[in-house]
Each structure stands twice: as structure tokens, then as C-alpha cells.
Phi, psi and omega in degrees: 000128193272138158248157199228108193260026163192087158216132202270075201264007119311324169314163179273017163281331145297010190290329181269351151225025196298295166285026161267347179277315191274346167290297179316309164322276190294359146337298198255063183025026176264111183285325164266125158281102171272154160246140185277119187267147172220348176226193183273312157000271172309327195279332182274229226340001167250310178297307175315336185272321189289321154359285220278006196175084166019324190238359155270141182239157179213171191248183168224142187170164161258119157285148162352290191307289158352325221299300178294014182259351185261109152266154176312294169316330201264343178287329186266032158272281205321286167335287172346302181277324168264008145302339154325122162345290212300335158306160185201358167234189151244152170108169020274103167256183191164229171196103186251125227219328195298313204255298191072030195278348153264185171266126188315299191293333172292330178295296197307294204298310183325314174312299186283334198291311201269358165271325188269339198272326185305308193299284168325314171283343195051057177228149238239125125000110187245100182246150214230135160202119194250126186020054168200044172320286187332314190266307189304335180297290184302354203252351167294271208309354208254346186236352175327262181344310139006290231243148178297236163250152189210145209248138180244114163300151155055036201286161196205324180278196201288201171308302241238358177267313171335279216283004163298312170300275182316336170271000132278050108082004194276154167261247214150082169282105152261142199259212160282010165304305195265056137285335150327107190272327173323298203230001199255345205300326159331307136006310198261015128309301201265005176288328192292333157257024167297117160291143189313309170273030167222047188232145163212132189247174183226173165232327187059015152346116029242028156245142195057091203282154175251115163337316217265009196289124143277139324282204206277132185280168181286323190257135195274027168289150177242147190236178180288330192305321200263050143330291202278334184287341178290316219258347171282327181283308168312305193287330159317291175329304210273017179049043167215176190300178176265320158322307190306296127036274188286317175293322182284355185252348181281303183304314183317281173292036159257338186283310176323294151318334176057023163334110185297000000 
């Protein structure tokens, strides 16, 4: 049984079918659901979704993109809203450099204000980092020591941001990104040195659909069903079964998560 520790089942791509995307998913053993908050919007409408079904989960947070909207108000909603059970992160914050679609600094100060709220809740970190190691790496460690378990979602960069993360002890979401023959192949190096208790996979639905899917669906949504295909691809790379795989990434996120 599989956990898909970021899919954004909130988005407006579900709207219209959401509990057939979610009958599917456990169709296709992935048993836990995280739902990703990414605005103060989304994290009450992810929480209200995790609300409904046991095996749903939901994180609370400003994404990058968002960073203007985390006010002194809109952090003590979020505070609120995690005291709730059914939350189990902070996040998705960060830093995104890629898109820019806030103003850098303004991205930075959202970032440490939700580092510090993680820190205040005592709850494990959902961290989002798209080209923006240089800032985003020092401003993780000045809060490490702090901090609960922490995740770098979605991970996409090189050697030397890996092993940064990991000797701050973080774990490692990887999606259908290195499914991707275009832009992932990189990947298929640096997964094998990822340690076994720090790998977690996603899917980040309804994004980055995994390539490698046979056959190929007509809608180019990537949903939690196609979960197993991640978790088939990883384990070809690490040369082990998808069971083995699949059991380890699962303990991995009940531990992070703390996950019943």
C-alpha cells in the first residue's frame, strides 16, 4: 500500500469528479492521501476535504506563489486551522525563483514567518524549492535545529542541494518528474543516494503526469492513481521490487507524518 504525501486535490481540475479520483486512487492501493494547502483558500478547502474520509490528510500553508497574501492574519487562520487532527504539516512554503511570481523578498520573509509557525505548532514542514537553493538552503538551517521533520517536496535539483538537504536530516519527495526522459534524467543518478528511510513519493496532482505511463491516458491530468507508476519506476532505478519500495516509503511517511 502506497502514500501519495502531495496531491493538489483541491485544484479546479477535480471539480467535477473528485470522488472518482479518490475511489481510484484506493483502486490502485495507494491508502493515504496528504492534500496540499497552498493559499489560505486551499488549506481550509483541503482540510474540509480531509475532514471526509479517514485516509485523508491535509497539510496548511503559503506557496511561493501566494507569499503575498501571508499576513499577520492570514498566519494565525493557518495557526488555527493546524491545530486540527486531520493537519499533519506546514506548508507548501518556500521559495521559488523559477516562476518569480512574487517578489523575492517578500517570498523570503513568508518563508521564515511559516518556519517559525511550524516550529510554534511543532508540526513537520511541506517545503517547495525551485532554483532558489543559495537562499533557500541557509535560511532551512538557521531553523533546523527547531524544527519537527521536514520534507523538500517535489524535489528537481542537483548533487550538492541533495546532500545539503539531507545532512539537514530532510526527507525527499520525488514525483513523476523523473519519469520525465526530457528534464528528470538527472535523477536517475542522484535517486540511489537518497537513504531508504529519507525517500517519499508524490504524485503533486494534477501535475507532472508520469511519461512513462502505459498506455498513455488521453487527459494530461496526473491523478494519485498514477502513484504506482512512480513507485514502479523508482524501484526499477534502485534495482529493487516495487513492494519493498512501496512498503518503505510508506513507513517513511507515517513516520514523518506521524501518520496513524
Amino acid at each position: 500500500m502506497l502514500i501519495d504525501i502531495g496531491a493538489n486535490l483541491t485544484h479546479e481540475s477535480f471539480a467535477d469528479d473528485l470522488k472518482e479520483v479518490i475511489d481510484r486512487a484506493q483502486q490502485a492501493t495507494v491508502a493515504s492521501l496528504i492534500i496540499t494547502g497552498a493559499s489560505i483558500n486551499s488549506s481550509i478547502d483541503a482540510l474540509q476535504l480531509a475532514r471526509s474520509q479517514d485516509h485523508l490528510f491535509s497539510t496548511v500553508g503559503i506557496h511561493p506563489h501566494h507569499a503575498t497574501e501571508c499576513s499577520g492574519d492570514v498566519l494565525k487562520q493557518l495557526g488555527s486551522l493546524a491545530e486540527d487532527s486531520k493537519v499533519i504539516a506546514i506548508g507548501e512554503t518556500g521559495l521559488d525563483y523559477f516562476r518569480d511570481f512574487c517578489p523575492r523578498d517578500i517570498q523570503r520573509n513568508a518563508f521564515e514567518a511559516q518556519l517559525q509557525l511550524a516550529v510554534d505548532m511543532k508540526l513537520p514542514l511541506f517545503l517547495h524549492e525551485r532554483d532558489a537553493f543559495k537562499d533557500f538552503a541557509p535560511i532551512l538551517r538557521s531553523y533546523r535545529d527547531k524544527l519537527n521533520s521536514v520534507v523538500v517536496h517535489c524535489f528537481t535539483g542537483d548533487k550538492t542541494a541533495l546532500q545539503a538537504y539531507l545532512d539537514m536530516d530532510c526527507y525527499i519527495g520525488i514525483t513523476g518528474w523523473i519519469c520525465d526522459e526530457r528534464r528528470g534524467q538527472h535523477l536517475h543518478d542522484l535517486i540511489e543516494l537518497i537513504p531508504a528511510n529519507r525517500l517519499l513519493l508524490e504524485t503533486d496532482a494534477p501535475y507532472l503526469i508520469p511519461r512513462t505511463l502505459k498506455p498513455k491516458p488521453k487527459s494530461r491530468r496526473c491523478e494519485p492513481a498514477h502513484l504506482p507508476e512512480i513507485c514502479r519506476f523508482v524501484a526499477m532505478l534502485l534495482s529493487t521490487s516495487f513492494d519493498q519500495l512501496a512498503n518503505q516509503t510508506s513507513q517513511n511517511a507515517r513516520t514523518c507524518f506521524n501518520l496513524p
